[in-house]
N, C-alpha and C positions, 0 to 999 in steps of 0.2 A: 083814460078819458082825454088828459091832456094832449096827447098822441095822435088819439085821432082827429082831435080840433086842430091842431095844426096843419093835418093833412086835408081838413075840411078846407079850411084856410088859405091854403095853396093853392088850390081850385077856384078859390075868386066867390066864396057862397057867402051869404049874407051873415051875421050872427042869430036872426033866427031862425034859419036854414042849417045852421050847423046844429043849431039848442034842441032842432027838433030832430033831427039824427045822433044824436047824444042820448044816452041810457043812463041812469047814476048807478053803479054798481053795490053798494057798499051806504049801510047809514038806514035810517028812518024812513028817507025819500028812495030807497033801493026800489028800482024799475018805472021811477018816474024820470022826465024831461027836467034838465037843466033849463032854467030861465035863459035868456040872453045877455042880462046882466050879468048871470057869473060866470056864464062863456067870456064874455068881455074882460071879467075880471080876474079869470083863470089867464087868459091870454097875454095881457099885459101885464102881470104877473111874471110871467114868463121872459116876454119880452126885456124888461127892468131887470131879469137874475143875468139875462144875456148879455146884454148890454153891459151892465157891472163886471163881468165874468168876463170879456172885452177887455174893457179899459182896466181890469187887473191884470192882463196878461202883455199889456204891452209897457 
């Protein structure tokens, strides 16, 4: 899922443009829509391991 929010992401789509081309695969919510709140906080998430992952490699 992450994968493909970022590739949503790329393309300039909103977070609830992405939230609602997002599927949850897996869990309780299996086949329902991510919120946009936890696209956002999947993202930045992300964002934060990168960054860190960065500034440990230099």
């Amino acid at each position: 899922m992450l994968s493909m929010a970022l590739h949503l992401r790329e393309q300039n789509l909103s977070l609830r443009d992405i939230a609602a081309r997002l599927v949850i695969t897996r869990g309780e919510k299996k086949g329902r829509h991510p919120s946009p709140a936890t696209v956002l906080r999947m993202l930045r998430d992300h964002d934060d391991q990168a960054a860190a992952a960065a500034q440990a490699a230099s």
